[in-house]
C-alpha positions in Angstrom: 21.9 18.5 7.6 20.1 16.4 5.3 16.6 15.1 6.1 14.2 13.0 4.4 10.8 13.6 3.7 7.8 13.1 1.1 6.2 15.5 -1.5 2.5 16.2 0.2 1.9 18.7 -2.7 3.6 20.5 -5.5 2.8 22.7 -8.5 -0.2 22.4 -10.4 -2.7 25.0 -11.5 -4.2 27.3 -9.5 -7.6 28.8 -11.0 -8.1 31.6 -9.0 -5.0 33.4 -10.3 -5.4 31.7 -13.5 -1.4 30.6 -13.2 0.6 27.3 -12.6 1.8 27.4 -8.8 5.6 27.2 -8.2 5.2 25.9 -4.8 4.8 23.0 -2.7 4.5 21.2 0.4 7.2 18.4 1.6 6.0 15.9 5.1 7.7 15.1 7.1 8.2 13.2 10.6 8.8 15.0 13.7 7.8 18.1 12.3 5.0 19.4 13.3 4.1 21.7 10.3 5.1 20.9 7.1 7.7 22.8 4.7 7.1 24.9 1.8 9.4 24.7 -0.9 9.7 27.1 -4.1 10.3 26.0 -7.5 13.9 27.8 -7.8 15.0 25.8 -4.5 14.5 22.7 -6.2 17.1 20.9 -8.1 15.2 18.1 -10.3 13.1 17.8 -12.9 10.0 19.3 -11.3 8.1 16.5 -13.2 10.0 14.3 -10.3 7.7 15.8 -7.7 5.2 13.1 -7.3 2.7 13.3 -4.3 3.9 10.5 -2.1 7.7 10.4 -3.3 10.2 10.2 -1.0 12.9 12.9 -1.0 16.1 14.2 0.9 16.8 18.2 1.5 18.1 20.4 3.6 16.0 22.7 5.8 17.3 26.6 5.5 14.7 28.2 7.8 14.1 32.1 7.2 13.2 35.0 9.8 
């Protein structure tokens, strides 16, 4: 099922391990904890990935 949400985070460069990150963070109502998504789960440009942009995905939840 599709759902729509917002970028709350993604990417960018994380000092501490002196690396870009290739995570991020989407929003989104009536969750209560938001959802982490992985650079190779993502299918756009990752330059897309504005904080604040609206986007649609589907959910895969792992054990």
């Amino acid at each position: 099922m599709r759902e729509i949400g917002f970028i709350k985070w993604f990417g960018g460069y994380d000092r501490q391990r002196g690396r870009e990150n290739d995570f991020g963070y989407i929003g989104c109502e009536g969750r209560p904890k938001d959802i982490t998504v992985y650079r190779e789960e993502v299918h756009c440009s990752e330059s897309s990935l504005i904080e604040g942009i609206l986007v649609t995905f589907s959910a895969l939840f792992r054990k």
